[in-house]
Structures are given as C-alpha cells and as structure tokens.
N, C-alpha and C positions, 0 to 999 in steps of 0.2 A: 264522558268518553275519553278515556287514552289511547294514545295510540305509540305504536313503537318503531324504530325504527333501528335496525342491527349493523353494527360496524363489525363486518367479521374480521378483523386484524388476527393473522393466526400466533396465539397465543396472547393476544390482549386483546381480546374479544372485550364488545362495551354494545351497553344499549341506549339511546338515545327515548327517552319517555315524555311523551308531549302533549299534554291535555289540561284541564282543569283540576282543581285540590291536589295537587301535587307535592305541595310545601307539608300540608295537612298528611299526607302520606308517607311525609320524606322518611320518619323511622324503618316504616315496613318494609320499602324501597331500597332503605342503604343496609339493612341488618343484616342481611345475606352477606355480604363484603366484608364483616366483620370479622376478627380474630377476638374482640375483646368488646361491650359495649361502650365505649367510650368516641367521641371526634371532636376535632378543633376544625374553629367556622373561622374564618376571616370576611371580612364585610368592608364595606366602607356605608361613610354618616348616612347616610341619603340612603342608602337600603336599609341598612339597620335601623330605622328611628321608623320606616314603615312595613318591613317585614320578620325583621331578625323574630321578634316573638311568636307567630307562627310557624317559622320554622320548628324553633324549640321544642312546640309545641306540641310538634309532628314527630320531634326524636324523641322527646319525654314517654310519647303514648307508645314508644317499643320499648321503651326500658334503658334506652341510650341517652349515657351525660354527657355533656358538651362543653367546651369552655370555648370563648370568641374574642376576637380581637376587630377592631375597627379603625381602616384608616380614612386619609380623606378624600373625597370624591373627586374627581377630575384626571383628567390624563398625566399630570406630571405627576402622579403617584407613580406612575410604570416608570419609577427610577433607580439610582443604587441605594439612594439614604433608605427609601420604605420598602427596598428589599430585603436590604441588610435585616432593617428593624422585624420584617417579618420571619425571616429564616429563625435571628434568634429567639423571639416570641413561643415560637415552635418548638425552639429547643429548648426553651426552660419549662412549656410544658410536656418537656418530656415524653414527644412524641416517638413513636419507634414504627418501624420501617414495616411494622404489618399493619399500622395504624390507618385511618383515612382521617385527609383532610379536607374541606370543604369549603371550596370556594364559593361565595355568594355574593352576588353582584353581576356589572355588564362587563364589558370586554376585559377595561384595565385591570378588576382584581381576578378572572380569570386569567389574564395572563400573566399576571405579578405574582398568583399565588401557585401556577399551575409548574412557573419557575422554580419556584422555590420550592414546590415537592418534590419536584427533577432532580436536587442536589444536593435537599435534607436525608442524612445519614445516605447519600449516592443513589437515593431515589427511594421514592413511599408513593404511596397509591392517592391519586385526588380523584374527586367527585363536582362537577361543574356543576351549579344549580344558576345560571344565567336568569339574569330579571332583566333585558334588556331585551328589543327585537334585534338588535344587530348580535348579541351575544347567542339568542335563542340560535339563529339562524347558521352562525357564520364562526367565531369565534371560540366557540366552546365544543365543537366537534372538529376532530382531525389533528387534537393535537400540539399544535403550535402554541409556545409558550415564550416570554420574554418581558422583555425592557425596553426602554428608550434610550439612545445617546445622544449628545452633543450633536453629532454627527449625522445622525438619521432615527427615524421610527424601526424598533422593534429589529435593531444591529446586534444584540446581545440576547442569546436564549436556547433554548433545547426541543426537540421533539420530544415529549412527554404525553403517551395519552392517558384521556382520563379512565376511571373506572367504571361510570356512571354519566350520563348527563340527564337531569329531570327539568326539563322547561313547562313550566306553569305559566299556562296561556292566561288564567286570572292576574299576574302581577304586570301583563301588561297594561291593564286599564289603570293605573296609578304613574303611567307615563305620562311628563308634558307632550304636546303634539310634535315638538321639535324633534325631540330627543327620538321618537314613536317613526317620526319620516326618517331621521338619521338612520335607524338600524333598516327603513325599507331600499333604501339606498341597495343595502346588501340584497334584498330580497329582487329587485330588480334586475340586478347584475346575474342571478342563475337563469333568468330566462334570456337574457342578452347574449351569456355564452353559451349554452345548451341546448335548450327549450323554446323552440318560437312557439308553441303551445300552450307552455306556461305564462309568458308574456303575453298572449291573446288573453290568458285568464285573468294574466292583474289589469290588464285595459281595461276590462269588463266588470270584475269584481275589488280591484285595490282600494277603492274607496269606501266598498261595501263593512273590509277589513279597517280601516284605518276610522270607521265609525263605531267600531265596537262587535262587529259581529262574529260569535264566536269561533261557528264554522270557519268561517271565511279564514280568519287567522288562525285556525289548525290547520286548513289546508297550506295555507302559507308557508310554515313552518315546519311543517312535514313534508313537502317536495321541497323546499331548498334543502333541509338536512338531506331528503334519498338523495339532492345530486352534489353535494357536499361529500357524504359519506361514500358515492360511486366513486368519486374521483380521486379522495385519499386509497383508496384500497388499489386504484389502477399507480400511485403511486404519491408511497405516505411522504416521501422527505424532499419533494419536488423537485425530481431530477427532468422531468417532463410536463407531463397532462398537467400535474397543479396546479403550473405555472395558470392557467387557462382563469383560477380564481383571483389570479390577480389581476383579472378584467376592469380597468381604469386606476388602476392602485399605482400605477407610475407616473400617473399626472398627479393624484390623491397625494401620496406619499412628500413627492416636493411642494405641494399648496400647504400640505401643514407641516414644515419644514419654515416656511416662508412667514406662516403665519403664527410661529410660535408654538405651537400643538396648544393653542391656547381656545377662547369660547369661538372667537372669531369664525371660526371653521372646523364641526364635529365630523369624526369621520365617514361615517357614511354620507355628509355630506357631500365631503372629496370623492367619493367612491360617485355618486351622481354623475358629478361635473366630471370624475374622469372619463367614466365610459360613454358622456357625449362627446368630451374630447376624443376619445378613443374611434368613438364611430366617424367623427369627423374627419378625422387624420385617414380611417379605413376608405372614406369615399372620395378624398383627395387625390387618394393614391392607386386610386381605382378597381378597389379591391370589393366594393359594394356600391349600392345604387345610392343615388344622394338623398331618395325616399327615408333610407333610413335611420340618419342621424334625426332628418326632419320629427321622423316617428317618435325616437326616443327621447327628445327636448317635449315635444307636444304632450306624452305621456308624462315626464316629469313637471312639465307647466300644472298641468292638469290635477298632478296628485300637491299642486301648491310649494313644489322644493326647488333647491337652489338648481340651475341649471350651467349656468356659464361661468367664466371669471368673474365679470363683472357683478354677480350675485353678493359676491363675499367681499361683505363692508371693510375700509378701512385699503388703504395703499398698498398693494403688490409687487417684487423686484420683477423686474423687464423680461421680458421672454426669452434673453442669453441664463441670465441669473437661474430662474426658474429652469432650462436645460441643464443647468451645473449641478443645480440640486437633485436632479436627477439619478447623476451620475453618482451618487452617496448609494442610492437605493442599490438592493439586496439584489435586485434580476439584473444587474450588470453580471455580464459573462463574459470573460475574455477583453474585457475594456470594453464592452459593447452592450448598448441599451436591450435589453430582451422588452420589447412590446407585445399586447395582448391586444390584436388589430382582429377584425371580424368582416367573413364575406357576405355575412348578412345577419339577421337576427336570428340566436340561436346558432353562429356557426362561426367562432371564433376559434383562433388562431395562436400559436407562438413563433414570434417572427424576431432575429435582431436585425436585418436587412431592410430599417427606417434610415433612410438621409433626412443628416439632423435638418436643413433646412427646411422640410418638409413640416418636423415637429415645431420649429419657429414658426412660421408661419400660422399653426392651428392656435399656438399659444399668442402670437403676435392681434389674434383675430377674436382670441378665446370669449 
C-alpha cells in the first residue's frame, strides 16, 4: 500500500509517497521528472553500504543511469568543507539545470544536498528519498535546506523545494532504536502542536510503531507529513504559522550547540526535551494546566527517550549560557526570543513576550 500525500505549492507542486518498496519503485516514480534518463545520488556510508544498491536497482529497471557520491555520516557533514565538495562533485558530473538530483539519506544529506541544488547552476530540481524517521517525517518536506555554522544550526541555506519526496516505510526497520526514537521526537511534536487526536493515538499505538508494525508507522508518517505539508502551504518561508514546527527547537537548538552537534545528543532528541521544556515554561506561565507537561514527560518516559536535561550524558553550560545560545537561533525577531509556548495539547502558540527569567528558571530546573 502507498499512500500519497500532495503539497499543492502553486507552481512547484510535489508529492509526498509513503509506503513500502519504494526504493524498488524509485525508477518508475522519478521518470516522469525526467528531461533525460540520467540522475546523480548523493548518500552518505551508513545508507549507502545498506541501501544505495536497491535503489540502483529500482532506477536500472526504468532505464535510468545514475552516478553517486558518498559522504560521511553524522551531522558535521552539514558543513562548508562537504558542501563545497558536493556542489563541485555535481559539477564535474555535469549536471544541468533540467537534471535531478537525489538525495538519499536522513536529515543532514537532505539538507546538504537539497542546498546544494538551490545554487547548482541557480537552481536544479532534487528528489528527497529520506531513510530516517525524522527525515520521513519532518525534514524532507517543506523545503528547508542548509548548513551548519560555527555559530548555530542550520544559519546558512535556501528554501528550495523538492520535486519528489518517496519515504519507504521498509528502510526503517534497518534503524538502531536510538536513532528510530530520535526521528519520533519529530513525530511527537505534530500532535503536541496541532492534534491532541493525534497524540491520543501515539499514546495508544507509539509503541505499536516503534515495534515494527507496518501500519502503525504509515499512519505515523502520513499525518505528520498532512500536518507538515498544511502548515508549509499556510506559509512556506515562515513568516508565521511555521514558526509553530519549531515546537521545542529553541531549547533543541541551543542543547546541541552546547553539546557540540555531536553523538552526545541527536536531534530529535533535543526536539523531545524541548517540547517538555516548552510545555514546562507554558504551565509556569500559566498558559496551560500543569497536567500537561506531566502528560508529555510520562509519554516520552514510556516510549523509553531522553526527557529532561539531566538525560544527556556528559556536562552542560549553566542556564545563562545555555539562554545565550539561544540568542544565536534563527526565531530571534527584533532581538527577541520568538517561543513556541502551548495552551494545551495540540494548541500551541507563537509568542516572543517570555521574561527571560521565567526561561532560566525551567532551564535552571531542566
């Protein structure tokens, strides 16, 4: 069963395709987009050494040649040295601007590669095929493309969308279980800000999904893409509503700042522990009931992930520090923190009128 899901962006229209043999598929899938049978795949080790060959496999059976490159796995790829190297990789294969490119992997070569078709020859069409649950879910629709800097997460990059996104719910049973709760991090966050509906159903079935069960994780990844996909179209370059997906990403964002964008702490990890930070700071300030931070700790206890500060091994700078870094992230407006605070579950908010004291405090307590 596939299933689809349509981002009507008028004039970059893209479809979202989400089911099993997908990879198996990808020729027939991407050949319509084509000008020329040909595409270049970017990967990194860790997929490539257990997928890249069925993809092939799936472009061979249309008739489409490929050539790929592979970098290395981990978040400090989303830097300028393996951007650089990726733009030019592209250019000496002599890609050209009606070509597609294809990114395969989870978040960081989605967004290292999705950059770099942003501003190879001033823009060429890419194809997201995410093997991640945080990339299925989160990452690989809407757009958002980049780097890392010195400075902060994801300060350097484009809106570029893609042309395509095909999430093959089979590559996620070749997840560790870390990495598996890292992307449900994300998946939790849509029913946090949207859907207290949705969040009834991962109480009841999250575990169902994180065992293997295939429904279970279509369904997952097809209501977070519909309320992903809703929210880019009410508004793709986040001058508003989008803001609303960066529900705990301003706690998230300075923890892995803090902790080096290193193992120490994966991102949907951060995304977890922000949004109970987030609900925390909402119930302090009285903006929800104190049920419901309780609620979303107990559901994150329960699905076994990181919930507080204190989860993430190894030493952390002091709850001024940790506000400073803050101040680096992208939803600063006007020299002012933009938080994604919630008056309940499912009914979050964009607010910059937090007194920092209040954010010390939840971080002092974290």
């Amino acid at each position: 069963m596939i299933e689809t899901v349509s981002v009507p962006l008028e004039g970059r229209e893209y479809d979202v395709r989400i089911g099993q043999g997908l990879l198996a598929r990808a020729g027939a899938e991407i050949a319509p987009l084509l000008k020329r049978p040909r595409v270049a795949i970017v990967s990194d080790e860790n997929v490539a050494a257990l997928h890249l060959s069925a993809l092939e496999q799936g472009l061979e059976a249309a008739g489409i040649s490929h050539v790929s490159m592979t970098l290395p796995a981990g978040e400090s790829t989303k830097s300028w040295p393996h951007f650089e190297r990726t733009v030019e990789w592209l250019l000496e294969q002599k890609v050209e601007r009606n070509d597609i490119v294809i990114a395969f992997g989870g978040g960081v070569i989605g967004d290292l590669v999705g950059f770099a078709a942003s501003v190879l020859r001033r823009g060429v069409r890419f194809v997201q095929i995410p093997t991640s649950l945080l990339a299925q879910v989160d990452s690989s629709v809407g757009g958002k493309t980049g780097i890392n800097a010195p400075q902060g997460k994801n300060l350097i990059g484009a809106f570029h969308q893609p042309s395509l996104v095909l999430a093959d719910i089979d590559v996620l049973g070749t997840l560790i279980e870390r990495d598996y709760l890292a992307g449900y991090g994300e998946v939790v966050k849509y029913g946090l800000l949207g859907d207290a509906d949705f969040f009834d159903w991962l109480e009841q079935n999250a575990k169902r999904a994180a065992g293997g069960d295939i429904d279970a994780r279509i369904h997952a990844v097809r209501r977070s893409v519909e309320m992903k996909a809703e929210i880019v179209l009410r508004d793709e370059t986040e001058q508003g509503d989008r803001a609303l997906l960066n529900l705990g990403h301003t706690f998230c964002h300075a923890l892995e700042a803090a902790t080096g964008y290193s193992d120490r702490l994966l991102h949907g990890e951060g995304v977890a522990i922000g949004c109970a930070l987030a609900f925390e700071l909402s119930a302090r300030l009285g903006l929800c009931s104190q049920e419901d931070p309780s609620r979303v700790r107990a559901h994150l206890q329960d699905m076994g992930m990181k919930r507080n500060l204190s989860d993430i091994p190894g030493d952390l700078p002091g709850a001024e520090a940790l506000l400073d870094l803050m101040g680096q992230d992208k939803k600063v407006l006007d020299g002012k923190l933009r938080f994604i605070l919630a008056r309940g579950i499912g009914q979050a908010f964009v607010t910059s009128d937090v007194p920092a004291d209040a954010v010390l405090s939840v971080l002092r307590d974290g």
